[in-house]
Kinemage of the C-alpha trace (Angstrom):
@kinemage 1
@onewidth
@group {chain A} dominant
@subgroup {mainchain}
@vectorlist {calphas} color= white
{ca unk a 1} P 82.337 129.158 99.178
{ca unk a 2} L 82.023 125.522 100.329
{ca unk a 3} L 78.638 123.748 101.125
{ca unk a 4} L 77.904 120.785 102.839
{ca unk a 5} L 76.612 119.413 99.314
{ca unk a 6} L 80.282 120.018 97.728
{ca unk a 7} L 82.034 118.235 100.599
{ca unk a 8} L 79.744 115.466 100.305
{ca unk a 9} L 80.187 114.926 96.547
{ca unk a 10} L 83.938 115.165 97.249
{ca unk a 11} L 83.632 112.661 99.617
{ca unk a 12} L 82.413 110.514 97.225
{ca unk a 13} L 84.656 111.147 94.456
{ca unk a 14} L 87.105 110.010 97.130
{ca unk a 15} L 85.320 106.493 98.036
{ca unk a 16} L 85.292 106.263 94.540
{ca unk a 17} L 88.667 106.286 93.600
{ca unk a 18} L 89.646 104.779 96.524
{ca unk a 19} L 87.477 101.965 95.842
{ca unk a 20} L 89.028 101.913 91.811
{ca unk a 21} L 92.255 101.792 93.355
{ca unk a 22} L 91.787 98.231 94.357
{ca unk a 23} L 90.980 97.059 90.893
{ca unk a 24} L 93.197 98.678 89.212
{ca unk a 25} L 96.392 97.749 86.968
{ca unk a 26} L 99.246 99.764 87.520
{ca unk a 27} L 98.607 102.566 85.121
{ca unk a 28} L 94.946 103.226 86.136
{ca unk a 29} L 96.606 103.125 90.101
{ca unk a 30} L 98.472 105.864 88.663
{ca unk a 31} L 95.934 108.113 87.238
{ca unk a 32} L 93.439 107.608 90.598
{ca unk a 33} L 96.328 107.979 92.959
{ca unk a 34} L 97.118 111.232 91.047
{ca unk a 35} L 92.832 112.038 91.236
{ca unk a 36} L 92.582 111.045 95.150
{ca unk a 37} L 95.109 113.638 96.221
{ca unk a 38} L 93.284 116.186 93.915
{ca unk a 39} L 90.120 115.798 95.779
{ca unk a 40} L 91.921 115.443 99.246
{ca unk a 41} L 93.430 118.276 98.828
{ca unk a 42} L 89.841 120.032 97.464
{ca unk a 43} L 87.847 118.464 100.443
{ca unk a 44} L 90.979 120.062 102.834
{ca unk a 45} L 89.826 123.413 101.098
{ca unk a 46} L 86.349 122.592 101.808
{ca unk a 47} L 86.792 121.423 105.034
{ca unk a 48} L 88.258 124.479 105.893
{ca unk a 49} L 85.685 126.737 104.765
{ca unk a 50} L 82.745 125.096 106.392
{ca unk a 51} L 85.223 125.974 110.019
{ca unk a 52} L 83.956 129.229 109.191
{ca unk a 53} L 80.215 128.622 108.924
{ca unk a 54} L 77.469 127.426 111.780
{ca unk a 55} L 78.470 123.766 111.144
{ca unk a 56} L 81.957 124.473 112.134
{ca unk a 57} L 80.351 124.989 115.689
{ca unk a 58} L 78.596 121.732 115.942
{ca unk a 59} L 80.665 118.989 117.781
{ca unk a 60} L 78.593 116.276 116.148
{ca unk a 61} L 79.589 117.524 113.029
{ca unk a 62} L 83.349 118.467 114.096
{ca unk a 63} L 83.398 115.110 115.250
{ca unk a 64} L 81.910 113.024 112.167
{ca unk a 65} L 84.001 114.570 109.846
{ca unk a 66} L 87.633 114.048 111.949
{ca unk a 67} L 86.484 109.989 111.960
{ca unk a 68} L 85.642 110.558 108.033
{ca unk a 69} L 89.352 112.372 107.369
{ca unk a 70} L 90.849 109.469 109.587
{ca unk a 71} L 89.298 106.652 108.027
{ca unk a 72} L 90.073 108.035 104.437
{ca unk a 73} L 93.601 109.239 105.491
{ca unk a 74} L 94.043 105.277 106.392
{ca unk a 75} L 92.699 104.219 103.186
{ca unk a 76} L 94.521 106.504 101.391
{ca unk a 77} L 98.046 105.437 103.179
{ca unk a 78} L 97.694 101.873 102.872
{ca unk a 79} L 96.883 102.032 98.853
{ca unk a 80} L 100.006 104.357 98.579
{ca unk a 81} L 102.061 102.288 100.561
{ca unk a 82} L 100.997 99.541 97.985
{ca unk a 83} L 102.141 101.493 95.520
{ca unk a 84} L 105.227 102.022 96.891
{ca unk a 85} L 105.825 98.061 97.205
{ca unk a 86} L 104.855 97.767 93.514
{ca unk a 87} L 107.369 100.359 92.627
{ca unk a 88} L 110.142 98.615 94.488
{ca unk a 89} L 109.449 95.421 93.311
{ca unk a 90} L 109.488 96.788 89.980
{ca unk a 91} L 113.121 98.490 90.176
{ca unk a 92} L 114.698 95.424 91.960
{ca unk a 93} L 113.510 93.155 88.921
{ca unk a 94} L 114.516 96.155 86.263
{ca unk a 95} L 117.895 96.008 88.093
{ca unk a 96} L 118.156 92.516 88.231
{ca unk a 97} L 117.626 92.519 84.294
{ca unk a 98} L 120.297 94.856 83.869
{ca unk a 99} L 123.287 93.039 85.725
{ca unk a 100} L 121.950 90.335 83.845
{ca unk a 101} L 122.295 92.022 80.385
{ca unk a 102} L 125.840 93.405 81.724
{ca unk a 103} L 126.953 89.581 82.365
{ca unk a 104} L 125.899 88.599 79.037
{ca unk a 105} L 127.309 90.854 77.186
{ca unk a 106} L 130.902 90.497 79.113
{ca unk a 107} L 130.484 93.135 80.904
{ca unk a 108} L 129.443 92.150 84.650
């Protein structure tokens, strides 16, 4: 069962790799994008045991946690729409080497 102490510890497991994210190189990106959607998925879990309990009725609560799952869903997007860019950039150079390669060897 879920406490408010295990949603807040995910919840900082989460800043925490979302704020490693920004300092990462490209192979540490990978391992904390692969470790944020652990623990979003886990604090989804969470999340939706609490519902069930007394804070589940509390609007203030309701509310705080909604601008929380926002704000980190935001976060969350923008570093994995970096990722994406990286990963583009990456295949248009890779392919670009290849035609290259082909024209060199008489093949392009």
């Amino acid at each position: 069962m879920a406490t408010e102490q295990t949603l807040a510890e995910l919840n900082q497991r989460i800043e925490s790799a979302l704020k490693g994210l920004a300092e990462a190189n490209d192979e540490q990106r990978e391992l904390l994008l692969a470790q944020l959607t652990d623990e979003l998925d886990a604090r989804e879990v969470a999340l939706k045991g609490l519902m069930t309990t007394e804070l589940g009725q509390n609007p203030e609560w309701l509310q705080e946690q909604l601008k929380l799952t926002q704000f980190l869903t935001i976060q969350a997007n923008q570093h994995l729409a970096d990722q994406r860019m990286r990963l583009g950039g990456y295949r248009k150079g890779r392919k670009q080497v290849q035609t290259y390669q082909q024209i060199e060897a008489g093949r392009g």
